[in-house]
VMD Tcl script that draws the C-alpha trace (Angstrom):
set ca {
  {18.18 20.76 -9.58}
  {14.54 19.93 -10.43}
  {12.37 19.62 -7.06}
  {9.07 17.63 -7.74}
  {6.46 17.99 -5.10}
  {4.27 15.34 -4.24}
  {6.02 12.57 -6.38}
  {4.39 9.57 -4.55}
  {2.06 10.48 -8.18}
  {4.95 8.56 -9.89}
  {3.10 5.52 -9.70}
  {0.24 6.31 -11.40}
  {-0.04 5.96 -15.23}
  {-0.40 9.50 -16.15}
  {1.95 11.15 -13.94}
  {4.52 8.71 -14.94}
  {4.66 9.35 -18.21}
  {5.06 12.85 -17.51}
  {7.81 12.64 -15.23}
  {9.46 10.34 -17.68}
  {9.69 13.22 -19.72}
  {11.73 14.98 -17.52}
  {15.61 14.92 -17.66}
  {17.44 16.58 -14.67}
  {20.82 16.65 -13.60}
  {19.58 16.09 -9.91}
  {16.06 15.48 -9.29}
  {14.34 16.07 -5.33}
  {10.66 14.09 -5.38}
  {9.22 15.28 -2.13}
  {6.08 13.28 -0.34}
  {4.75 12.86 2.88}
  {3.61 9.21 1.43}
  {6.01 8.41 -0.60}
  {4.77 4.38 -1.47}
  {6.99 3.02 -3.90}
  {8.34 6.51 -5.44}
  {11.75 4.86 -4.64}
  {11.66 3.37 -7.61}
  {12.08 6.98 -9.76}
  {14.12 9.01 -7.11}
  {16.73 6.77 -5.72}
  {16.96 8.91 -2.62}
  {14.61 9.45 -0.40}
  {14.69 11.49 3.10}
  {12.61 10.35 5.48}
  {11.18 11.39 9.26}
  {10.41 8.79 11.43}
  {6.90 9.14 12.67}
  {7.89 9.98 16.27}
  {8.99 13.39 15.16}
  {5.82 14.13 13.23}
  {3.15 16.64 15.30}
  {-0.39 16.09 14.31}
  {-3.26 17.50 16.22}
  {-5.78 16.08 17.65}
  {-8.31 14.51 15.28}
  {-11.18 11.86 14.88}
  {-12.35 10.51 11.85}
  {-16.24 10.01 11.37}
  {-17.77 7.84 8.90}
  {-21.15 8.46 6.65}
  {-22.56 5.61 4.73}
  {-25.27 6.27 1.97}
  {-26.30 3.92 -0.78}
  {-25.88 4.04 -4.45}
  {-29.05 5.05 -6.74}
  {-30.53 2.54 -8.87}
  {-28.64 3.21 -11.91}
  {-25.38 4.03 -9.92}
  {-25.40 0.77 -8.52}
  {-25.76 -1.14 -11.44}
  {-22.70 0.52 -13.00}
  {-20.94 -0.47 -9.90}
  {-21.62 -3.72 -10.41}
  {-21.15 -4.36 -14.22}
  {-17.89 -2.63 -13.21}
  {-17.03 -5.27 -10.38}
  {-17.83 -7.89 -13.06}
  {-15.83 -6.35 -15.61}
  {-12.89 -6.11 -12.88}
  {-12.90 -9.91 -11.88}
  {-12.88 -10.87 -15.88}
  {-9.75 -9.45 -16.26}
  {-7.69 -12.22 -15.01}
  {-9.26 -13.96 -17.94}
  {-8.28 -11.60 -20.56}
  {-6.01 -13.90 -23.31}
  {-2.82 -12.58 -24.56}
  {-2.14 -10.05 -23.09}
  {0.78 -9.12 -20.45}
  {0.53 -8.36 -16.78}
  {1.18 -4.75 -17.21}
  {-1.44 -4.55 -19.95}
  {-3.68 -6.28 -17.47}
  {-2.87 -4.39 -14.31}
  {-3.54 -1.21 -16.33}
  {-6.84 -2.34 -17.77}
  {-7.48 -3.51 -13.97}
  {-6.54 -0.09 -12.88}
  {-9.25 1.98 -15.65}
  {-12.09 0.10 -14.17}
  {-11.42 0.48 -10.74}
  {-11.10 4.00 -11.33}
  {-14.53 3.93 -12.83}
  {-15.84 1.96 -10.40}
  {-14.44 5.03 -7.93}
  {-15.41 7.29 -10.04}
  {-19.13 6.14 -9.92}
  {-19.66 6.30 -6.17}
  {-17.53 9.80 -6.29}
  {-19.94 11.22 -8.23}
  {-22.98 9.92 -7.01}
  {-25.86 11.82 -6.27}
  {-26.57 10.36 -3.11}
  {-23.15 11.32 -1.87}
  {-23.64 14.92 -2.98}
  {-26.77 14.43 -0.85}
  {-25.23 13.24 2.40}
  {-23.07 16.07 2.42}
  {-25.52 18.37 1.44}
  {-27.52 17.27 4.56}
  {-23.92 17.14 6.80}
  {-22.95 20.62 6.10}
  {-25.22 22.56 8.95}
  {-23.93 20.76 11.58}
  {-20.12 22.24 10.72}
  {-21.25 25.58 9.27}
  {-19.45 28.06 12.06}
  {-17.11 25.54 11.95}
  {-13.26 26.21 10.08}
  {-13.92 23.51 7.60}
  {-13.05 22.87 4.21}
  {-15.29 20.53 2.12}
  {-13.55 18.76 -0.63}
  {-15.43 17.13 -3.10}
  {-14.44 14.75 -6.33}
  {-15.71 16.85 -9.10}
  {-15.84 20.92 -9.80}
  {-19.91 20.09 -10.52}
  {-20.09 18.85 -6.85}
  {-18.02 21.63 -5.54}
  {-19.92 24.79 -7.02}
  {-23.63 22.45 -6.57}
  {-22.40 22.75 -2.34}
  {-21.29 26.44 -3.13}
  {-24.22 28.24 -4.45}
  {-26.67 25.42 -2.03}
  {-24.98 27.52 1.38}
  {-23.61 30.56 -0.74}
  {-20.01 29.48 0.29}
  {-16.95 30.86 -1.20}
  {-15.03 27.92 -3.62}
  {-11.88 27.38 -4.82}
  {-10.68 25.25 -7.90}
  {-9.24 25.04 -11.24}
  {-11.92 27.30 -12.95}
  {-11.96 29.69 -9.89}
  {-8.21 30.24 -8.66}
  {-9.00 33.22 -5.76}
  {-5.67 33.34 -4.16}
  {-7.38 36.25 -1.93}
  {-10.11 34.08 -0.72}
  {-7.87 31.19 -0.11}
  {-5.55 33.27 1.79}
  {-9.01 34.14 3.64}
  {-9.44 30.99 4.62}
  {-6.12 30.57 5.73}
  {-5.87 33.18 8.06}
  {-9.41 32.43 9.08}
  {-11.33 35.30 7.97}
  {-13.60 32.94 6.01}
  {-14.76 29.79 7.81}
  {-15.94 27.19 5.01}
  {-14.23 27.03 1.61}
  {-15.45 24.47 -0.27}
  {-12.69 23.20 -3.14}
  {-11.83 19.95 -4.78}
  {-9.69 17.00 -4.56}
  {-6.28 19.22 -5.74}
  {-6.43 20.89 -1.95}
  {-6.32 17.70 -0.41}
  {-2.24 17.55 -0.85}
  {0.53 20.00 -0.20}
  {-2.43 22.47 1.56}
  {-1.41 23.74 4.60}
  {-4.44 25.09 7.20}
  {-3.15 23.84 10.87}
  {-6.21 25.88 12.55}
  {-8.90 23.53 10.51}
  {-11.66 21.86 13.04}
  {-13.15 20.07 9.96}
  {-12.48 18.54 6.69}
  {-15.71 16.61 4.77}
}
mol new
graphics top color blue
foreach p $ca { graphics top sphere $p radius 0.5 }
foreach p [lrange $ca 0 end-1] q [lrange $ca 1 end] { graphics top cylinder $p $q radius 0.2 }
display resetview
């Protein structure tokens, strides 16, 4: 029995291919959003949203603009994105993927903005006391917010199972990390998440 955790990734290019490699017997994808993972794992348990507990929360929105040069590339991207219909010879999964690369720049370009590292620069005092965890797009960003507030961080370069057990429990009230703790992280006593 192979159990795959978060296999709603199924659907995107790179994950696929990986899971393609895999031959099980019996295979268990597990996702709390699983999208159209039903086309890999035939069978799928799911809860009906009545019997799912989530605490109270509010979502608050920050808007910041692009720099000059950020914005540009955002919109030679969008360009570049509404060409692709017009692409000759070429099939619709070549052109969905080719569709998919630029929007992913295009994401990737306001991820990894400098004004957006700014925003949250200039958020963070009024949740430091706060149990939050900040989770940014890039390692850069993550360790920039880190040493800025002299927060503890957690990510693929600096795996600290002790301080993320911290955090956990509590006993340290910011972590900052990346995109990876989004999924699969458990922390029911958070009052924040940026």
């Amino acid at each position: 029995l192979l159990i795959l955790d978060e296999c709603h990734h199924y659907e995107s290019p790179k994950w696929s291919a990986v899971y393609d490699l895999i031959h099980g017997q019996y295979m268990l994808g597990l996702s709390a959003t699983p999208g159209q993972s039903k086309q890999r794992f035939k069978k799928m348990l799911t809860v009906p949203w009545d019997d799912v507990s989530l605490p109270e929360h509010r979502f608050v929105y920050h808007t910041f603009s692009l720099e000059p040069q950020a914005k540009n590339k955002y919109y030679e991207l969008t360009e570049k994105l509404k060409g692709v219909d017009s692409i000759p010879d070429i099939t619709e999964k070549e052109r969905e993927h080719i569709a998919l690369m630029i929007a992913m720049e295009r994401r990737r370009v306001v991820h990894t903005s400098e004004n957006r590292l700014q925003e949250i620069v200039e958020l963070l005092p009024s949740i430091l006391g706060d149990h939050s965890l900040i989770v940014t797009e890039t390692i850069d960003q993550a360790d920039k917010i880190a040493d800025i507030f002299a927060l503890p961080v957690y990510h693929s370069k600096r795996k600290d199972e002790g301080i993320l057990e911290a955090f956990r429990e509590g006993d340290i009230d910011v972590l900052v990390s990346v995109k990876m703790l989004k999924e699969g992280f458990n922390a029911p006593s958070l009052d924040t998440i940026v």
